[in-house]
C-alpha positions in Angstrom: 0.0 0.0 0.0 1.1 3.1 -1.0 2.5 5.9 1.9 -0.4 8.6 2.8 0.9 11.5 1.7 1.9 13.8 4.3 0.6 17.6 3.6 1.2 18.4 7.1 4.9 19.3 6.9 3.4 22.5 5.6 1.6 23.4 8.1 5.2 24.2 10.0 8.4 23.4 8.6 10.5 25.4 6.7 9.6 25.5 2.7 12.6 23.8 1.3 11.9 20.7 3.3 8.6 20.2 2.8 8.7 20.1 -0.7 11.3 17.9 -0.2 9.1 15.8 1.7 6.1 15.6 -0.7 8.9 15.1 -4.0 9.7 12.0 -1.9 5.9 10.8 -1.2 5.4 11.3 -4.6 8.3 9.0 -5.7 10.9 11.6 -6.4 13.6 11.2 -3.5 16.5 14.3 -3.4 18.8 15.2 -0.3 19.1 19.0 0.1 22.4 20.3 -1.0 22.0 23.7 0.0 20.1 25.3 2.7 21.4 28.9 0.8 18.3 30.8 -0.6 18.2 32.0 -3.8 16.9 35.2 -4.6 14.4 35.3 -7.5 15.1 38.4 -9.3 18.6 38.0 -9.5 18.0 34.2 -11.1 15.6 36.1 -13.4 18.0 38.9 -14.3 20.8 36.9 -14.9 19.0 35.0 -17.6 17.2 37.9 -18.8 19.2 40.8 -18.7 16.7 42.5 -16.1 13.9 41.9 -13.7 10.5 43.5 -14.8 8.8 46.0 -12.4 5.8 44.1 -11.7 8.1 40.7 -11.0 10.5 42.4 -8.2 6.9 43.7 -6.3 5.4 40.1 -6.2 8.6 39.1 -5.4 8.5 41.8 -2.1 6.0 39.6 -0.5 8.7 36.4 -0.8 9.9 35.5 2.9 12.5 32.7 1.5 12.7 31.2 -2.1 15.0 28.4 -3.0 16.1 26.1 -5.7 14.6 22.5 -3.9 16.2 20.6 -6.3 16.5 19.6 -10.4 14.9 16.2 -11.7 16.7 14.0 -14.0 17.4 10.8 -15.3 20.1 10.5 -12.5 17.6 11.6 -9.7 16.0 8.0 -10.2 18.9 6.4 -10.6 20.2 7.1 -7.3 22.6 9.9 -8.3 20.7 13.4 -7.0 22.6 15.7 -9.5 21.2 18.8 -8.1 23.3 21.5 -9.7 23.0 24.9 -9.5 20.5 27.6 -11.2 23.2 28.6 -14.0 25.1 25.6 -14.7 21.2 24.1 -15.3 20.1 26.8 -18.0 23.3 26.0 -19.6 21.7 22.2 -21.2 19.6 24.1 -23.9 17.8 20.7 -25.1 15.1 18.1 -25.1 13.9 18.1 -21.1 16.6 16.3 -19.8 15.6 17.7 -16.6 12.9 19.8 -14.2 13.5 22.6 -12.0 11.4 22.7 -8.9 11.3 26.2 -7.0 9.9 26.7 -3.3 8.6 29.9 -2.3 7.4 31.0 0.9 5.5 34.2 0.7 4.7 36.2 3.7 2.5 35.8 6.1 1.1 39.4 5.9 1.1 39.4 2.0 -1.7 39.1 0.0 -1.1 37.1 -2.7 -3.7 36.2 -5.8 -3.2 33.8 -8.6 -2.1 36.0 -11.0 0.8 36.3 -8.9 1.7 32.9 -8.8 0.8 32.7 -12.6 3.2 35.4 -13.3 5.7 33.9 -11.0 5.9 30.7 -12.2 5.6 32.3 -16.4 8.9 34.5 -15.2 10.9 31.4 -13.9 10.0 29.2 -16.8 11.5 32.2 -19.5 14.2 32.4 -17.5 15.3 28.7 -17.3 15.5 28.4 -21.3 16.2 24.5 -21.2 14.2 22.8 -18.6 10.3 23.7 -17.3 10.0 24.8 -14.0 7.9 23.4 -11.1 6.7 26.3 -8.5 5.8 25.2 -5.1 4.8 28.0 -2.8 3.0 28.8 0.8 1.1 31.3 1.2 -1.4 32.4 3.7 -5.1 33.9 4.2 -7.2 32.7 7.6 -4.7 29.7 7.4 -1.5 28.4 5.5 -2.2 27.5 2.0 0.0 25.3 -0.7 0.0 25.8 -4.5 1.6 23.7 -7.1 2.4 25.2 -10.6 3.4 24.7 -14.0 3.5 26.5 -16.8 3.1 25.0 -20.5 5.9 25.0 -23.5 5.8 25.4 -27.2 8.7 26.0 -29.3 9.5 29.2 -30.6 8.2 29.9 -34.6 11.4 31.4 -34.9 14.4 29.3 -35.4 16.6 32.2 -33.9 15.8 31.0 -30.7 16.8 29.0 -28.1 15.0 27.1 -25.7 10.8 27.2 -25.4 8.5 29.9 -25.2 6.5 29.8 -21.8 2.8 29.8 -22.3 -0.3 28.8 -20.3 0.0 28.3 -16.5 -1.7 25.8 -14.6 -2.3 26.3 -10.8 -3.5 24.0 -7.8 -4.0 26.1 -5.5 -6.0 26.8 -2.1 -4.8 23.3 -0.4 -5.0 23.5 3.0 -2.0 21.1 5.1 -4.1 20.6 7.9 -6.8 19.1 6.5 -5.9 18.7 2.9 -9.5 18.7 0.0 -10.5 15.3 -0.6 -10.1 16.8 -4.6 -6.3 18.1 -3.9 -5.4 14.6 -2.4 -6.9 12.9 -5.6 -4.9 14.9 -7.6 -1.5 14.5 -6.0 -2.1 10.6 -6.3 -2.4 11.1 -9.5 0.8 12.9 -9.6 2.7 9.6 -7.8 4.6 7.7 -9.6 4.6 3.7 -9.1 8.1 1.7 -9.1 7.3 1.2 -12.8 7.1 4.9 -13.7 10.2 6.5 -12.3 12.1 8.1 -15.5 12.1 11.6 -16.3 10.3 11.0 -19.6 7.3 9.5 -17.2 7.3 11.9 -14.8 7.0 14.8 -17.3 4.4 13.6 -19.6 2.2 12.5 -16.2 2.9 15.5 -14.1 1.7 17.5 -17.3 -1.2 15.1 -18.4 -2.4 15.7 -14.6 -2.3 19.6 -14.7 -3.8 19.3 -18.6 -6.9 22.1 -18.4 -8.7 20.4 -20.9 -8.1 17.3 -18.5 -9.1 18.8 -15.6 -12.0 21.2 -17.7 -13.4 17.5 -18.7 -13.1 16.1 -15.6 -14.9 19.4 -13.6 -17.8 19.4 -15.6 -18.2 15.7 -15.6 -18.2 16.2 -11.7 -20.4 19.5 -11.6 -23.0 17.4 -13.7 -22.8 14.2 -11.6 -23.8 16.5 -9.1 -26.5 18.5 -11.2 -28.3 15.3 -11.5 -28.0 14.1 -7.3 -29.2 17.5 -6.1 -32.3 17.7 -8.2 -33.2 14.1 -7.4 -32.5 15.6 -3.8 -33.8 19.1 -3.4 -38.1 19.4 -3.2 -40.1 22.3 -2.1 -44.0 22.2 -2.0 -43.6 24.5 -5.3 -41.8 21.8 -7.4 -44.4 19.5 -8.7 -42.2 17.5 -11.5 -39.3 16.1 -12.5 -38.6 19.4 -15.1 -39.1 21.9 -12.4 -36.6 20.3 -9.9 -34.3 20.3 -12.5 -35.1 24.0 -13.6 -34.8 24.9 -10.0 -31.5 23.5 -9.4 -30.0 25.0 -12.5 -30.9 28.3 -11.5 -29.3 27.6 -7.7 -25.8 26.3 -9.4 -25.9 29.5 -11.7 -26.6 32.0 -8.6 -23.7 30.1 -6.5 -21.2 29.7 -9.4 -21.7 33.8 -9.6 -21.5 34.5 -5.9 -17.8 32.6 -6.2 -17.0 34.6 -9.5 -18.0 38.1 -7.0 -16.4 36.6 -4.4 -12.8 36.6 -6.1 -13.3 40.2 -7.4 -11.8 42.7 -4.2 -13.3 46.6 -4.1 -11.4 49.9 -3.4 -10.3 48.4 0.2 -8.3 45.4 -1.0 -10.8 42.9 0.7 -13.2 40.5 -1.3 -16.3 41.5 -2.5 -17.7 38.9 0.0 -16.0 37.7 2.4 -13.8 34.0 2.8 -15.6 33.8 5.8 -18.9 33.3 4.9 -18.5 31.8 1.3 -14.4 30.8 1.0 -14.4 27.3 2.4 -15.3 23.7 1.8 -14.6 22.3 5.1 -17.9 21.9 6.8 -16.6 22.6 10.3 -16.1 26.3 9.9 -20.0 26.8 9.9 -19.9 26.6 13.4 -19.6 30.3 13.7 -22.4 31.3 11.4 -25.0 28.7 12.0 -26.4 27.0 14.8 -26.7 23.2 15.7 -23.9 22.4 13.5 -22.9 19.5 15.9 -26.3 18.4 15.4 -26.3 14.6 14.0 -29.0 15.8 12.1 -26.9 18.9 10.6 -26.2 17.5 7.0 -30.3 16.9 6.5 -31.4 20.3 7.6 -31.4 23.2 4.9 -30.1 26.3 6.9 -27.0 27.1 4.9 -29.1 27.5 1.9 -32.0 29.4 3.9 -29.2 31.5 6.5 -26.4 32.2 3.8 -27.3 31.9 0.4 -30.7 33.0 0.4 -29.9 36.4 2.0 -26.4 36.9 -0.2 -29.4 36.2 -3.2 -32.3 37.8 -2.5 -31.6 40.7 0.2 -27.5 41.3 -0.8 -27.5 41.4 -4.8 -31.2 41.7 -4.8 -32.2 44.1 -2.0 -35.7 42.6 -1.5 -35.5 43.7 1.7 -32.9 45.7 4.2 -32.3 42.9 6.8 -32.1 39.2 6.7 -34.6 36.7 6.4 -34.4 33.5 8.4 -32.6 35.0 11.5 -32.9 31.6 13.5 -30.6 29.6 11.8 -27.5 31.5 12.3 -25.0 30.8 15.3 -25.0 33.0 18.8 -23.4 36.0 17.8 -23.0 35.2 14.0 -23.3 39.5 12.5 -26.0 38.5 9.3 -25.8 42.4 7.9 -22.4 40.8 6.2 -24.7 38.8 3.7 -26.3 42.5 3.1 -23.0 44.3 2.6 -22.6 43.0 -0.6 -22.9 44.8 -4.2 -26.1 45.3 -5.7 -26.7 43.8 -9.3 -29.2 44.7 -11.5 -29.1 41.3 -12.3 -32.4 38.6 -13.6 -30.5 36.1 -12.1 -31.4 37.3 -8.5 -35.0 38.1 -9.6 -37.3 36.3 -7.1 -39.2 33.8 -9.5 -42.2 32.0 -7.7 -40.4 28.7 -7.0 -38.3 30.7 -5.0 -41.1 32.3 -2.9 -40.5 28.8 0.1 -40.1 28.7 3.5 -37.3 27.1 6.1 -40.1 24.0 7.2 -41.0 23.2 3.9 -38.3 22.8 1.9 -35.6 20.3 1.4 -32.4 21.9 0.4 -29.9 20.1 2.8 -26.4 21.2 4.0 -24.9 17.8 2.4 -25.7 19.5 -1.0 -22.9 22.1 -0.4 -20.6 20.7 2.2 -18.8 17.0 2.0 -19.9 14.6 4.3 -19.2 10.7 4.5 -21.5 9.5 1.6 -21.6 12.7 -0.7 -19.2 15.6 -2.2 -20.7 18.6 -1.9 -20.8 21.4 -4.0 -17.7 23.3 -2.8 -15.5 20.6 -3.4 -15.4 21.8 -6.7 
């Protein structure tokens, strides 16, 4: 049986080593060489003549950066042949090897994915001959991990050397302590078996993983798999058929799939448009300070997230049916509700109240399992 693999480091040891550490659970085992950071804009200057403005301010929020090591043919032989930074851009060729960067961001930064995208585009031009691998931490309530890679095509014109750095691919948003059932699935998928351990395999899988028409194909088969169990699952005295559940559940994955769209937009204050704390999460247990009776056995059946949160952010938030919330029982001791009203407006048909929204907490069925994981189903925010 396979080792677990162990997120956790991240949660408290230095950078460098737990990337280390994961390399190793994911088959890939290097010894550190050198425990000397290496500063990013001076690795990017040196291969490209200077460090663009917007490059040396993302790289102000770096606490500690390093080179964790370079993957080659010798790695899984047994021979760790980490080199350093310039003697690796000097094999212009066929991917012979892989870089892999750790960066620790600060803990006061704010850092977005367009960050990390640019990052990891800026590392990849300046390493010429081999792709780079970014592995950073960064932090919001809690530590978060992202993984990075950026697509290669080769230049039109044959006056160059090297690959032109394209498309970046990001996981991001894992938490260490209690890693996404959906992050862990992708990092096994990243492991490679006794079988698979040559750099030609771990390129083409690490790559065929992070594919975004892969992982498009595979998001919508999921979001659909769940279309299908929620409107089999959600009833409301207003839903007499088959056609109407469905219609009724489209317009609910529409309305939440905007609400996450709003939610990664920030106003003239730097903050989100609404906050992580009421709609950033997917663990279940952080509901405990905006609704009541979450350690109720019964939790996962009742239908107070959708009645306490989304309903308000809906209908009295974006909508403004009404200047205070609806539904004011469901939420925890102390829990402020006016934060689902301080939310834009939008002039939007989307949150126009239909009649098959016009239901009640008691008679409808629109249960927390729908939106949060529990033992038998994946909610919607795994996604």
């Amino acid at each position: 049986m396979a080792k677990k693999i162990n997120l956790g480091i991240f949660a408290s040891d230095n950078i460098q080593k737990a990337t280390l550490s994961l390399l190793a659970d994911l088959g890939i085992r290097m010894e550190v060489r050198s425990h000397q950071q290496i500063p990013i804009p001076v690795v990017v200057a040196a291969s490209l003549g200077e460090t663009p403005n917007e490059i040396q301010e993302i790289c102000s929020k770096i606490a500690e950066s390093y080179l964790a090591g370079i993957i080659s043919e010798k790695t899984f032989a047994g021979n760790d042949n980490v080199v350093s930074f310039e003697e690796a851009c000097e094999n212009v060729g066929r991917y012979k090897q892989m870089m892999v960067f750790a960066v620790d961001f600060k803990k006061e930064a704010k850092v977005s994915r367009q960050d990390i995208a640019k990052l990891t585009r800026i590392l990849n031009r300046a390493s010429k001959s081999a792709p780079v691998v970014l592995v950073c931490r960064y932090f919001d309530e809690e530590g978060r991990l992202a993984l990075s890679l950026c697509e290669r095509t080769a230049y039109k014109n044959a006056g160059h050397t090297g690959e032109k750095a394209g498309k970046v691919n990001i996981l991001r948003g894992i938490n260490p302590s209690k890693p996404h059932s959906g992050h862990i699935r992708i990092l096994e998928e990243m492991r490679l078996d006794k079988k698979e351990r040559t750099f030609e395999t771990l390129y083409d899988k690490w790559f065929g993983v992070f594919d975004v028409d892969i992982l498009t194909d595979q998001f919508y088969k999921e979001l659909q798999n769940w279309f299908y169990w929620a409107s089999s699952v959600i009833d409301t005295p207003l839903l007499n058929t088959e056609t109407d559940k469905q219609s009724f559940t489209v317009k609910l994955l529409a309305r939440v799939i905007m609400c996450w769209y709003i939610k990664e937009l920030r106003g003239a204050n730097g903050e989100n448009l609404i906050p992580n704390s009421i709609l950033g999460f997917k663990e279940k247990e952080k509901l405990s300070s905006i609704l009541a009776n979450t350690d109720n056995p019964d939790f996962d059946n009742s239908s107070s997230y959708y009645f306490g949160v989304l309903h308000n952010l809906f209908f009295n938030g974006f909508a403004n049916y009404n200047d205070s919330c609806e539904f004011e029982s469901v939420f925890a001791s102390g829990f402020d509700s006016s934060i689902l009203l301080h939310v834009p407006y939008l002039n939007c048909s989307l949150f126009n109240k239909s009649n098959s929204d016009q239901i009640e907490l008691n008679t409808a069925n629109l249960p927390n399992s729908l939106f949060f994981c529990n033992s038998e189903n994946d909610g919607l925010f795994i996604f």
